[in-house]
NUDO-233617 format. One record per atom (N, C-alpha, C): z, y, x. Coordinates in pm, whole numbers, plus 32768, in hexadecimal, padded with zeros to 4 digits. Each point is the difference from the previous one (the first is absolute). Example, Ala and Ser with C-alpha at 12.3 -4.5 7.8 and 13.67 -1.06 7.14 Angstrom:
residues 2
830C7DC78527
800080777FA7
80008078805A
7FB880697FDD
800680778052
8049806D7FB3
END
This chain:
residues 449
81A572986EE6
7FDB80897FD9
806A80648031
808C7FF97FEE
80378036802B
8055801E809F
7FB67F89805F
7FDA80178075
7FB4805E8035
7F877FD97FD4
7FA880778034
8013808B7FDB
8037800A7F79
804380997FB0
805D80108075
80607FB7802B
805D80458058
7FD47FFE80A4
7F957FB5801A
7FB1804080A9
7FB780757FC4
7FCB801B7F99
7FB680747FED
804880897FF3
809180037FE1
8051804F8009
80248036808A
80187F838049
80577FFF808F
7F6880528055
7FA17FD9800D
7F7A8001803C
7FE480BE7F96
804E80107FCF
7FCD80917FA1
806E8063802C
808A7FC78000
805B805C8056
80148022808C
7FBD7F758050
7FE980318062
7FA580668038
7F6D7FE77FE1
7FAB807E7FF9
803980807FC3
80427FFF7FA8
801B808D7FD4
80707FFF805F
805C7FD58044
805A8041806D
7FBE7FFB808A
7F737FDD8017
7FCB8020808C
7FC780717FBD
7FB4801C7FAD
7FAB80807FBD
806580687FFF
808C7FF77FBE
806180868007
802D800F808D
80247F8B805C
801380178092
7F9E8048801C
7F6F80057FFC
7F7F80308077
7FF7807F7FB0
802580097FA6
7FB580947FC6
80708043800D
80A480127FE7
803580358033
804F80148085
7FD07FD78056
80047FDC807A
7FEF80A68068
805D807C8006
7FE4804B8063
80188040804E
7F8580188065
7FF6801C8063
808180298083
805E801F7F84
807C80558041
80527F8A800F
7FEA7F767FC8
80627F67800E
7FF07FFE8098
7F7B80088023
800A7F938059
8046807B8088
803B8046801B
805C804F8076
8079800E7FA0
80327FC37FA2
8077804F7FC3
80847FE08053
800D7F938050
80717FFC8025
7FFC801580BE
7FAA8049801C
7FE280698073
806680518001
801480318066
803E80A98038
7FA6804A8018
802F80707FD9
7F8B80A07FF5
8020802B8099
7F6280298006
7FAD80158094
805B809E8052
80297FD28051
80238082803B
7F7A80727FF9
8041807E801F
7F8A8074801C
7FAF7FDE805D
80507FFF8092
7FE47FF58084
7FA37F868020
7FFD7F947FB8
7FB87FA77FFD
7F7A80177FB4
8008801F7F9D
7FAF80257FBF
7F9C8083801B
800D80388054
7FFD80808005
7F477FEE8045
7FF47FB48048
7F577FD3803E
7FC67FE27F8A
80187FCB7F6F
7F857FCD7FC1
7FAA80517FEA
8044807F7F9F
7FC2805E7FBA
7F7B80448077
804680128092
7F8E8031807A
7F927FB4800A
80157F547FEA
7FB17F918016
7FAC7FF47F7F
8004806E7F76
7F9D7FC37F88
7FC88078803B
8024805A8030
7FBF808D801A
7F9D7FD78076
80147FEE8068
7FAC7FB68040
7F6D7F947FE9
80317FCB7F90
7FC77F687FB0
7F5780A87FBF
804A80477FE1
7FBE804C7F8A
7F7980218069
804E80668085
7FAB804C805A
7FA27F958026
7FBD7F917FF6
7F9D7F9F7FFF
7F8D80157FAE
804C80427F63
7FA5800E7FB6
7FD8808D7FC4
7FE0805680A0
802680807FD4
7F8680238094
7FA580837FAA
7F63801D8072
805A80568019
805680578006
80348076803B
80B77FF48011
800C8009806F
80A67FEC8007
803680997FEA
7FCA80667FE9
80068095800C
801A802A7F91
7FAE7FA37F6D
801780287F92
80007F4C7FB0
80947FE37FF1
7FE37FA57FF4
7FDB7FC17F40
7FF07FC17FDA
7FE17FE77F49
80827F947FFD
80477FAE801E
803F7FC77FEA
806A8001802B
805B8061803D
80AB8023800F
805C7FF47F93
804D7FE17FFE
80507FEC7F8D
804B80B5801A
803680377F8A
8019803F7FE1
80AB80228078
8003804B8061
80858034804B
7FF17F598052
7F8F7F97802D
7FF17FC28038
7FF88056809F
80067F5D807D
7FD980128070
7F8A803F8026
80048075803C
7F9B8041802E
7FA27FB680A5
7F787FE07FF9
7FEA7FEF80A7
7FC8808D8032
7FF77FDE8071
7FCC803E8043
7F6480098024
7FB380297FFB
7F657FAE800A
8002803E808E
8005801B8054
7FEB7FF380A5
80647FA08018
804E7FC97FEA
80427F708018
7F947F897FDD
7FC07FFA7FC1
7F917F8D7FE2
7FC37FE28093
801F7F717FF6
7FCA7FF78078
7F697FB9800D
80047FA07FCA
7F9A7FE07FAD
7FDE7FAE7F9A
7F9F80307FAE
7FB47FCC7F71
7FBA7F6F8021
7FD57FF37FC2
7F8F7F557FEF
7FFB7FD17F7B
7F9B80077FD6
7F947FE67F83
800B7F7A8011
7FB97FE57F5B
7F887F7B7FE5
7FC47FE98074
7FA080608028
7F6F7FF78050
803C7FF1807F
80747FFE805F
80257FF98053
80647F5A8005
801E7FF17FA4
80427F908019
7FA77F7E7FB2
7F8E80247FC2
7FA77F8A7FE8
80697F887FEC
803C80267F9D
80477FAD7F9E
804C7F91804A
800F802B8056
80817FDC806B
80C180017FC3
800F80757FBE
8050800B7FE4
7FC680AA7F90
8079800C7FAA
8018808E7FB5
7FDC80678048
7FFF80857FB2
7FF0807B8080
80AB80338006
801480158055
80738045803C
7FE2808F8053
808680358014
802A8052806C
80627FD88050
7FF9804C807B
8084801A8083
8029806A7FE5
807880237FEE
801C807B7FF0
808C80158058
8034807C805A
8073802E8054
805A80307FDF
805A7FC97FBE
808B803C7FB2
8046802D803F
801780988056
8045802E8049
807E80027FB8
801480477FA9
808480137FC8
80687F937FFD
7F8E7F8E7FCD
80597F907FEF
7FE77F9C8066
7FEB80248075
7F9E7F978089
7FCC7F737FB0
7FC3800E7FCE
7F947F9F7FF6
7F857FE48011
7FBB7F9A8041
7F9C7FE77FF5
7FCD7FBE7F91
7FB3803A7F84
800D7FA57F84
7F597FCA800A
7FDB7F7C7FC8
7F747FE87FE7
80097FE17F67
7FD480377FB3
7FE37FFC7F5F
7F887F957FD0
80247FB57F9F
7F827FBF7FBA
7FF380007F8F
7F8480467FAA
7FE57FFE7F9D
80067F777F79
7FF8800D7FA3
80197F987FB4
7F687FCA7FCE
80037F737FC1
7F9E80097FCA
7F9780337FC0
7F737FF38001
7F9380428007
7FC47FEB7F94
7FE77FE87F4F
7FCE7F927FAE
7F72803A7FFE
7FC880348049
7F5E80168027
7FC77FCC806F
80707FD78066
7FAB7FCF807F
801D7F4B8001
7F847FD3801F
7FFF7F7C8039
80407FD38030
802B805C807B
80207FC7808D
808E7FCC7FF9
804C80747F89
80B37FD57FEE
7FF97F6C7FBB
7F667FD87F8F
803B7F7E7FD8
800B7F7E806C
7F7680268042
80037F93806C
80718007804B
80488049801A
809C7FFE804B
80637FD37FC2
7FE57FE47F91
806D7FD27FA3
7FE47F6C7FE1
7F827FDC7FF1
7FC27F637FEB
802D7FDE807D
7FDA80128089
802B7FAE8053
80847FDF8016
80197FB57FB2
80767F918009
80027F9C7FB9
80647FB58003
80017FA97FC6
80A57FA88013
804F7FC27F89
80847FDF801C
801B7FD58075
8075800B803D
80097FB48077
7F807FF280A7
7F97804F7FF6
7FB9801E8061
801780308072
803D80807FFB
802C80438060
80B87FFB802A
80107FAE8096
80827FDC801B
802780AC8072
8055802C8004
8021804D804C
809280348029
801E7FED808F
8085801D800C
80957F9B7FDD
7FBA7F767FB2
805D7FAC7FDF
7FFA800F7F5A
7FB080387F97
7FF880007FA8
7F5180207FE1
80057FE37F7A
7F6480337FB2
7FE980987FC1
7FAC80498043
7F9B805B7FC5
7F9C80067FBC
7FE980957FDA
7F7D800C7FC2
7F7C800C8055
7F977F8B803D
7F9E800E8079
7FB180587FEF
7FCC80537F7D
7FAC80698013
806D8077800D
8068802C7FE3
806180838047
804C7FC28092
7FEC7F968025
80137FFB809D
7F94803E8059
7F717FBA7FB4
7F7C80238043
7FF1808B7FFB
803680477FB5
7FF980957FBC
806B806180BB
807A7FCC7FCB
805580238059
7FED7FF5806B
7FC97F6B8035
7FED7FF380BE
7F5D80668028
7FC6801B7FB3
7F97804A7FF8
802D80928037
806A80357F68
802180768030
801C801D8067
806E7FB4805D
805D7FF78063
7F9A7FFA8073
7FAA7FA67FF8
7F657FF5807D
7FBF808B801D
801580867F74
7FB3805D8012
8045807F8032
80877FE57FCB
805E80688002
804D7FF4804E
803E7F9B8069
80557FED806E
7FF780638040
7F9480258077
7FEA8062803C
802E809E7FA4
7FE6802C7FC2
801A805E7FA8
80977FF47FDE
80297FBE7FD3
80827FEA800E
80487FE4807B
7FF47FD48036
802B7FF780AE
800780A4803C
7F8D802A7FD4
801180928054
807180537F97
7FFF80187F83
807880357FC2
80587FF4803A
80287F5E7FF7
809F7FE2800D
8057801A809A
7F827FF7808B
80108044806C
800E807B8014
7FA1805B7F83
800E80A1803A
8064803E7FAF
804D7FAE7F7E
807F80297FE5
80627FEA8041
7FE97F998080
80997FF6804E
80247F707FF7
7FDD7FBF7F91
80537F817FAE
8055802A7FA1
801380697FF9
807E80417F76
7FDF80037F66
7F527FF57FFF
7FD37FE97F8D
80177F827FB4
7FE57FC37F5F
80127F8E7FC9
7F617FDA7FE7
80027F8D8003
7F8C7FEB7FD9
7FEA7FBC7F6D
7FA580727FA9
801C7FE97F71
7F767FC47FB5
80157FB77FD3
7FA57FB37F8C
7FE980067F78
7FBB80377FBB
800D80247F78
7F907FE67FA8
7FD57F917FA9
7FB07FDA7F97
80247FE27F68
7F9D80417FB6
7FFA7FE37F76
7FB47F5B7FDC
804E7FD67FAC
7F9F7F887FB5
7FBC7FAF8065
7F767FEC8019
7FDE7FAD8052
7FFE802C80A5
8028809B7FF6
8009802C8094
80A17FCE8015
807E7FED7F7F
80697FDF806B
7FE97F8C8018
7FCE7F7C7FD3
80067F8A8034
7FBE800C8096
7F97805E8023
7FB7801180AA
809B80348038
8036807D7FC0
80588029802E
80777FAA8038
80327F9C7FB0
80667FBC8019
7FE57F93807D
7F8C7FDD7FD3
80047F7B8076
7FB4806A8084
7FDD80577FDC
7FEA806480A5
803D8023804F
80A87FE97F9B
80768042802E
80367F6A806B
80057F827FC8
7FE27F787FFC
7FDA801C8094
7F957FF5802F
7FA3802D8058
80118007804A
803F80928021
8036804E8070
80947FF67FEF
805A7FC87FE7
806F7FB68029
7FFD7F898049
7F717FAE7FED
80357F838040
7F7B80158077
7FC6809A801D
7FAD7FEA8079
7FEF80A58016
80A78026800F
800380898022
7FC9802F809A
7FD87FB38026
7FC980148093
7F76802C8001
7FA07FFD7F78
7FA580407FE9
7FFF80CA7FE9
80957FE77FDB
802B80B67FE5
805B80178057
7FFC7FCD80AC
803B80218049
80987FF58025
7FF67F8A7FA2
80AA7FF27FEE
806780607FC8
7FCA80137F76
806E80537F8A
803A7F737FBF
8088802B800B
80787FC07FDF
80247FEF7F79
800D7F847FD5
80157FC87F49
8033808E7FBC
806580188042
806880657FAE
7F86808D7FFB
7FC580148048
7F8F807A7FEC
7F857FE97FA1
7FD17F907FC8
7FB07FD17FA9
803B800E7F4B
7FD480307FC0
800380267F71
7F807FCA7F9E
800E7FD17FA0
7F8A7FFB7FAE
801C801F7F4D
7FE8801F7FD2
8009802D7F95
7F7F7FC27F82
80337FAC7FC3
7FA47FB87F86
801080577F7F
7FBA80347FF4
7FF3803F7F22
7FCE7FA57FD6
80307FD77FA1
7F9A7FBC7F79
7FD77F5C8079
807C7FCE803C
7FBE7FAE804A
7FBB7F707FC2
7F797FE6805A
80047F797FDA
80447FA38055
7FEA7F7E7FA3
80457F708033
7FA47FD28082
8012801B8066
7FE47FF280A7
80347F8E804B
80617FD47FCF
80677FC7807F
80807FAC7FC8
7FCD7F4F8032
808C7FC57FBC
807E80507FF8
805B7FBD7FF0
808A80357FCA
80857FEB8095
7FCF7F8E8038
80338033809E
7FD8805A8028
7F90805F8020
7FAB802B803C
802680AD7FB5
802080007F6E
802E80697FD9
8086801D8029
80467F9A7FF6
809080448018
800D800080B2
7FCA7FB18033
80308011808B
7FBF80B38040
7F8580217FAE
7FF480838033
804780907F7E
80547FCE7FF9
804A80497F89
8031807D8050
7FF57FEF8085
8057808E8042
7F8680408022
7F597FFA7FFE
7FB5804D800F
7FA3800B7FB9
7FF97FDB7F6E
7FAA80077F99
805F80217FA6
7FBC807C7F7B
804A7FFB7FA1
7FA980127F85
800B7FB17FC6
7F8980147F74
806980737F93
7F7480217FB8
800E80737F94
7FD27FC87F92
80867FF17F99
7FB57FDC7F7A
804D80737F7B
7FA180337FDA
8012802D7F74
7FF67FA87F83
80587FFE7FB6
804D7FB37F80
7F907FA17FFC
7FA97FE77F9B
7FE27F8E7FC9
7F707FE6806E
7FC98034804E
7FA37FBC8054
7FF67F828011
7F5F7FE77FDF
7FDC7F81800F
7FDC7FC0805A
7FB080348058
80067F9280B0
80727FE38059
805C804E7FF4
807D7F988062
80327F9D7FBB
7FE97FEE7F49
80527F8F7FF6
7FC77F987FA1
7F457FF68030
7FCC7F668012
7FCC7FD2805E
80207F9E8002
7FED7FD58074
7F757F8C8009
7F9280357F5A
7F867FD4800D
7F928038806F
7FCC7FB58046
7FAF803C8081
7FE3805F7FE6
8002807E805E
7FC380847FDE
7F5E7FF97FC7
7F8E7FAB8052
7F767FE37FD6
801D7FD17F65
80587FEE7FCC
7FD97FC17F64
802C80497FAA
8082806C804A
801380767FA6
7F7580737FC8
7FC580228094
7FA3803F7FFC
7F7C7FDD7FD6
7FFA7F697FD9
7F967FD77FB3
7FEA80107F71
80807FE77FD4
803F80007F82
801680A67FD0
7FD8805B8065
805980787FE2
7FEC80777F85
7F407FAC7F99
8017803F7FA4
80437FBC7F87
80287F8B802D
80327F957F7E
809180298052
806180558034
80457FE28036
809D7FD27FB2
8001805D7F61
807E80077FBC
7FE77F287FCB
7FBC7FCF8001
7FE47F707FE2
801B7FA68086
7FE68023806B
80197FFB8087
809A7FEA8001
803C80517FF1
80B47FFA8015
80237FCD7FAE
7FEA7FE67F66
80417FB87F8D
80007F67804C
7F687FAE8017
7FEE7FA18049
80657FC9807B
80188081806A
80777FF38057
80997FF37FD4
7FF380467F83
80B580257FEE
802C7F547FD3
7F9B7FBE7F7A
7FE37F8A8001
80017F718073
7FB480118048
801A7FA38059
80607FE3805E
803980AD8019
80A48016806F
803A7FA37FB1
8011800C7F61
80577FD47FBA
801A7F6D803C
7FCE7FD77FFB
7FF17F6E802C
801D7FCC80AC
802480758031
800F7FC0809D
809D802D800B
805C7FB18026
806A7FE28027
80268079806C
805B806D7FFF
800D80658061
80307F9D8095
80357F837FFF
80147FCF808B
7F8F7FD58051
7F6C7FBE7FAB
7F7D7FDD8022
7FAF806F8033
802580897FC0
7FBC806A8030
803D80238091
808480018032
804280188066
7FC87FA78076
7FE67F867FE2
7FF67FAE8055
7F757FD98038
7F8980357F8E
7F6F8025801E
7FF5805D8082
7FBF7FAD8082
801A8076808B
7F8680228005
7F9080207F90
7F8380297FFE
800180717F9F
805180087FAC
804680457F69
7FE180B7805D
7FDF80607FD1
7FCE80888042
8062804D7FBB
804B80838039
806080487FB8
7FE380B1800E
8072803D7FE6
7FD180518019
80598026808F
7FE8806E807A
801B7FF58058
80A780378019
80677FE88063
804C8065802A
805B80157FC5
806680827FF3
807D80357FA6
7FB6803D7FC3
80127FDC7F53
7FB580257F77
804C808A7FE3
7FD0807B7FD7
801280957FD6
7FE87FD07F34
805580007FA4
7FEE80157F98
801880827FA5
7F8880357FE5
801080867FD7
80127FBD7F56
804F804D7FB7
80287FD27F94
7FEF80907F85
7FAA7FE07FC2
801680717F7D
7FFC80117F80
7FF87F708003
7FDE7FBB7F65
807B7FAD7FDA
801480017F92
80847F68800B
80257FC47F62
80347F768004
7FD47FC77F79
803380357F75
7FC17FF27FEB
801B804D7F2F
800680768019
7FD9808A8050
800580638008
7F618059801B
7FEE80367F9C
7F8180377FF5
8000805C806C
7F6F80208036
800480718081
800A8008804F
7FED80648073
801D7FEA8085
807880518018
80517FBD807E
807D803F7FF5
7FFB800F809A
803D80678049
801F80538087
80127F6C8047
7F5280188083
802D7F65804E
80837FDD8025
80297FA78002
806F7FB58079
7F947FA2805D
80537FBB8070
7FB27FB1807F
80897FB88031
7FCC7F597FE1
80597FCB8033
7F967F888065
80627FED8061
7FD17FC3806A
808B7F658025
7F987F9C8055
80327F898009
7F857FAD8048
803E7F96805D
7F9E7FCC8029
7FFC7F737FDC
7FF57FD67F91
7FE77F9D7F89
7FB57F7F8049
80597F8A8010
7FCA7F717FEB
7FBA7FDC7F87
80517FE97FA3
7FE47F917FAF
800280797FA2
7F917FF27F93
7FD280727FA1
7FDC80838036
7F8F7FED803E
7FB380668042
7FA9802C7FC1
802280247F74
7F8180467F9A
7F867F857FFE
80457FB47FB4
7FB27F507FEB
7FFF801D7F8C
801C80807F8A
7FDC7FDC7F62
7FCA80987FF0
7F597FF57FBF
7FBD80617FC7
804E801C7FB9
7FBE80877FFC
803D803B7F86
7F9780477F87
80047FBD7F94
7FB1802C7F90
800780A27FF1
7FB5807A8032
803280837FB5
7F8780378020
7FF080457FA8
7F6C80768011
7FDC803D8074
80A47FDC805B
7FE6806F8057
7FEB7FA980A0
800D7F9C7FE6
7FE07F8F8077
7F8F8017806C
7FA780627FA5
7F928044808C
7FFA805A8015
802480727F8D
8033808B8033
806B8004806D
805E7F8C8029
805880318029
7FB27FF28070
7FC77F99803B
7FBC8008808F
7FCB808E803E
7FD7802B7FAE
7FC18099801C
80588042809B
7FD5803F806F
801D80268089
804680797FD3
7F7F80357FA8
802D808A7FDD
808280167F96
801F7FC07FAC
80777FFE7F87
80537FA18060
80197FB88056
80667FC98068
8037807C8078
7F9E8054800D
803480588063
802D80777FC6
7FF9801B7F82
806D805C7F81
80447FD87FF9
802D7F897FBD
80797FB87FEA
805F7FF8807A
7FC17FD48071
806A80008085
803080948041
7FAE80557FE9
804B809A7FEB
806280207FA7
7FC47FF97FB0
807B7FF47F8E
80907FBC8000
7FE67F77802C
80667FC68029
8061803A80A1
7FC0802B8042
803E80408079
8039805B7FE4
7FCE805F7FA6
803980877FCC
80767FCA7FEA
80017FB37F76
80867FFF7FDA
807D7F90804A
7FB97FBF8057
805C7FB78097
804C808C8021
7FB98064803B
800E8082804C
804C803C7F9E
80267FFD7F7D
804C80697FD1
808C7FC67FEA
80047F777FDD
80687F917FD5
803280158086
7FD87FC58085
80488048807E
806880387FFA
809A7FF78049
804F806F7FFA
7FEC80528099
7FA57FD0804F
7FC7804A8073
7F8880148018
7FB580337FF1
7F637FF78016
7FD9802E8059
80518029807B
7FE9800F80A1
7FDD7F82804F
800080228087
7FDE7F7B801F
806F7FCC800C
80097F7D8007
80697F7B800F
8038800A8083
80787FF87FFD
803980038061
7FF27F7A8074
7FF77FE8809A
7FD37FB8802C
80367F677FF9
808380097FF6
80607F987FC6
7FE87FB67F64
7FCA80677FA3
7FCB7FCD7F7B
7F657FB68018
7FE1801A8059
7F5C7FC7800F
80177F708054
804480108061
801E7F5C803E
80517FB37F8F
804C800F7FC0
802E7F7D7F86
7FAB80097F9A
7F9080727FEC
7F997F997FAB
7F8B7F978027
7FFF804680AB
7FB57FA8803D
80257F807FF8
80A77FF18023
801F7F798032
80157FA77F51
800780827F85
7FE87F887F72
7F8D7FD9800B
7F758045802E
7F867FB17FD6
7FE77FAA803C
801F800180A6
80017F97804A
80547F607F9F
806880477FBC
80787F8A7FDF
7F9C7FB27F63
7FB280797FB2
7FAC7FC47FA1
7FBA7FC5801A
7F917FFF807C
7FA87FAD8033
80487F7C8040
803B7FEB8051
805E7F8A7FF1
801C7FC07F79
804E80547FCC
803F7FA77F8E
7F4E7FCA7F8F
7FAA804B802A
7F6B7FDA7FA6
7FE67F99803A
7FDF7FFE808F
7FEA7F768056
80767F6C7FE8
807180427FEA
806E7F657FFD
7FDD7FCC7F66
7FD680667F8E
7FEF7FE37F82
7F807FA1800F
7FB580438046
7F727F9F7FD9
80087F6D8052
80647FFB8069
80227F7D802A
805B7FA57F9E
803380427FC1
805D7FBA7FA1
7FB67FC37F76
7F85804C8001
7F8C7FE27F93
7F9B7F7C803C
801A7FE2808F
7F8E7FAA802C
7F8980348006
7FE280947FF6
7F6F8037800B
7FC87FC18098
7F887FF28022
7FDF7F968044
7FBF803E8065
8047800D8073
7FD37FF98084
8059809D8028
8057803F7F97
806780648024
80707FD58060
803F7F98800B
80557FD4806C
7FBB7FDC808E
7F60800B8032
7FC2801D8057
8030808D8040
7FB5809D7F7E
7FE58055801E
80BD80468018
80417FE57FA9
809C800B8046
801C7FF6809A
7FE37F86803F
801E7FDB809B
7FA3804C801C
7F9480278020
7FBE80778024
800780718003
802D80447FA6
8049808B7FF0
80937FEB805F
80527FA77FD2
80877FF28083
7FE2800180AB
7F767FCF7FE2
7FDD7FE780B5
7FC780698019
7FA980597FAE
7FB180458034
804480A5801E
7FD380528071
8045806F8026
7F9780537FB3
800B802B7F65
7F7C80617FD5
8004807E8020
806880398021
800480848050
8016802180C0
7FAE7F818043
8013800E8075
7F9780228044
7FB2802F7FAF
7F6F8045801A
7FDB803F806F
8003800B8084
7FEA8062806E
7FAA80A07FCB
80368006805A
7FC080E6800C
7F827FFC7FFB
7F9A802F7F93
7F518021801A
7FE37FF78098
80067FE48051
7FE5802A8072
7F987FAA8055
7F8E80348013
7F7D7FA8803C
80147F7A8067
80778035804B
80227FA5808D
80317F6B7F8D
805780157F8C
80227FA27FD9
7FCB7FD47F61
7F607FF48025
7FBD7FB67F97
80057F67800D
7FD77FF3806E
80097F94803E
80697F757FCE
804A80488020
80947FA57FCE
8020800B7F6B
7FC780527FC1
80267FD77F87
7F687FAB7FBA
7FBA7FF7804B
7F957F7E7FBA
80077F8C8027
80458022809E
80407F49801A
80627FD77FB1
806580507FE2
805A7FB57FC9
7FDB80147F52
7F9880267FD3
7FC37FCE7F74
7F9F7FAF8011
7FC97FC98055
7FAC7FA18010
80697F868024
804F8001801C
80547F5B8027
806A80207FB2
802880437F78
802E7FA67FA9
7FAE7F9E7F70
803080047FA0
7FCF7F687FB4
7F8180697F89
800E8067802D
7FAE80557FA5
7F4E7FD68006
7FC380287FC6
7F5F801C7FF9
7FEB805F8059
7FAB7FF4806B
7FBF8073806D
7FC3808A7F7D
7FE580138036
7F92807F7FBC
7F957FFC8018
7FF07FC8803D
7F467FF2800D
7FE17F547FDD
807C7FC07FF7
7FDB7F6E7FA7
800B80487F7D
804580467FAA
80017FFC7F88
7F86805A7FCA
7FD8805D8060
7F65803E7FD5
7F6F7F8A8036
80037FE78029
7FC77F948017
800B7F847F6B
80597FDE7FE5
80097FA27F94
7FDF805D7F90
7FF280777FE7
7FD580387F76
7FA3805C8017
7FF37FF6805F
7F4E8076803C
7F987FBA804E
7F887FF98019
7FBB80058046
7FA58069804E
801F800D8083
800380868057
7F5E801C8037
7FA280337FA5
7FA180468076
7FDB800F8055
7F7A801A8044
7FDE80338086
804F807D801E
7FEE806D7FB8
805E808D7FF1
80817FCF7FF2
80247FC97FF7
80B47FEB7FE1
802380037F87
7FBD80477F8F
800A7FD57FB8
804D7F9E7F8F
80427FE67FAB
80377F9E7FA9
7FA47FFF7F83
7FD77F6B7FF5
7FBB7FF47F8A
804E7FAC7FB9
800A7FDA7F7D
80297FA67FB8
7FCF7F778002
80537F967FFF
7FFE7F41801D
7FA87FE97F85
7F887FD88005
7FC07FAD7F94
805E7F9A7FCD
80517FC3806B
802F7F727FD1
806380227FBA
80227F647FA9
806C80287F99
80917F9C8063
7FDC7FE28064
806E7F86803F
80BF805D7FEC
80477F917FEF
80AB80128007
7FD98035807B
807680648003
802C801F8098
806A80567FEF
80717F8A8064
809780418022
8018801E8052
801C80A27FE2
8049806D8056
804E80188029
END
């Protein structure tokens, strides 16, 4: 009798110390021992939710959703729109838009749709471990999403990035299920920049809000210098890593949904999760906007701390009311104003940076991305000591001049290294028309990219 009295104790304290762990568990733990985000770094998000918005906006002239002393566009910079009815559920609707001020070429993607069909079927197609790409696992319906885009928009983009000179960046920017297209689009056209005429790694940008889990954990940190996800405090899609199709199935049972997850993490060993090379994360160098914090009622003046995180990559929900408000595009692109403001006032210079101060932060992020890559080798994450010798061998800024005479040579020499052609990897996830056309693969077959 007094056996079982004392497993019923042990088996009663433990639940009540996973129950006080998960419920007070927040949002602001998981970046606390981060460094706060420079201005200058930071300084693209707040343009990139503003962007995210102009997607969901019939008039760029008068717009309904600016955040208050937000980024202004331009509406004769729009270059162009595309609907539902135009992309026949191909991908989200987006814009192109011409950032003179700031030379960019940006393409925007809207976030999830919870009225249209077409976003769930983009989200069902997958399945664990299905889609191989680049030396790691993706999400196969936001690859199919992304190589789509890239099939429609190359040309369009090709002519930008030529009639700016090459001086422009080429920018990527999605909410929710548009950043996961966003991220691996970015994916994309790094490893088959010869479709955009040969723009150079260092000219490629992508920008994730509210990102989802897209892309093993090699695959995140090795593109850590051209993806950067956006998370506000307690948001719930960057940090489960239950298939997106089962989130969104679940999504009116959803507060029962995460109790279920916070539960079962419990139970997986943080070294088993590291070593899973099918395991989906969230993408890039993580942006933590912070305004909440524990035992303190209220919201308090954002902070943003940034890091490009191995091991505890927002792997524990977080129980709070506000776990789906925070996703919101629109209350993420306040908050990151807000937070810039007061970057910009804390400043003891708020001119521009002197040219000497801008090359040693270059050469720290360069030194963080290293030191992220030697960490995740030191973790055994699986198939990262591949993508290491690849980055050492590869020249990513040796890109030749836009220049017609030398297209040529830059598709031979992307066709004879160890990469996927571009017309093998549309081919393996499209089937092409009499018109040219791309239709979607009935079949469900593996196929590595």
């Amino acid at each position: 009798m007094s056996v079982s009295c004392g497993v019923e104790c042990v088996v009663c304290i433990t639940c009540g110390r996973w129950a006080w762990k998960r419920c007070t568990h927040n949002g602001s733990s998981d970046s606390a021992t981060w460094p706060p985000a420079a201005a200058a770094d930071f300084s693209p998000i707040p343009r990139a939710c503003r962007l995210i918005l102009a997607v969901y906006e019939a008039d760029l002239s008068r717009p309904k959703f600016s955040p208050p002393g937000g980024y202004r566009l331009n509406p004769t910079n729009l270059v162009k729109r595309v609907t539902y009815d135009q992309t026949l559920g191909r991908s989200p609707p987006y814009i192109v838009y011409l950032d003179h001020d700031h030379k960019e070429i940006v393409l925007a993607i809207r976030g999830l749709n919870l009225a249209k069909e077409t976003d769930y079927k983009l989200l069902l197609d997958n399945k664990l471990g299905m889609q191989m790409f680049d030396g790691g696992y993706v999400h196969r319906g936001l690859l199919k999403s992304a190589t789509w885009l890239l099939e429609e928009e190359s040309a369009t983009l090709r002519r930008l990035w030529r009639e700016t000179g090459g001086d422009y960046s080429l920018v990527f920017a999605g909410h929710s299920l548009g950043s996961g297209v966003a991220a691996l689009l970015a994916v994309v056209v790094v490893n088959h920049r010869e479709e955009l005429g040969g723009v150079p790694r260092s000219k490629v940008r992508c920008y994730a809000v509210a990102p989802a889990r897209c892309m093993s954990l090699n695959l995140a940190v090795k593109y850590a210098d051209v993806i950067s996800s956006v998370v506000l405090q307690d948001d719930f899609l960057p940090r489960t890593a239950t298939p997106l199709e089962d989130i969104f199935k679940s999504i009116f049972c959803l507060p029962c949904l995460l109790f279920l997850i916070c539960l079962r993490d419990t139970f997986i060993p943080e070294d088993r999760k590291l070593r899973d090379p099918r395991r989906l994360y969230a993408p890039g160098r993580i942006y933590h906007i912070v305004e909440r914090k524990r035992c303190r009622c209220g919201r308090f003046p954002p902070e943003v701390r940034t890091a490009i995180p191995v091991d505890g990559r927002f792997e524990h929900i977080v129980l709070s009311c506000n776990a789906t408000s925070d996703h919101a595009v629109l209350w993420i692109a306040r908050e990151a104003e807000k937070a810039l403001d007061r970057m910009m006032e804390s400043s003891e210079v708020i001119t521009t940076a002197p040219i000497v101060q801008k090359l040693e932060r270059m050469q720290t992020l360069e030194k963080e991305h290293k030191d992220a890559m030697e960490r995740a080798i030191s973790l055994n994450v699986p198939h990262v000591v591949t993508i290491v010798r690849q980055l050492e061998n590869a020249d990513a800024d040796a890109a030749p001049p836009p220049d017609h005479e030398k297209e040529p040579s830059i598709t031979k020499s992307k066709s004879s290294d160890s990469r996927t052609n571009w017309e093998t990897l549309v081919e393996k996830l499209f089937d092409r028309t009499d018109s040219g056309k791309l239709e979607l693969k009935k079949d469900k077959a593996l196929s590595d990219t």
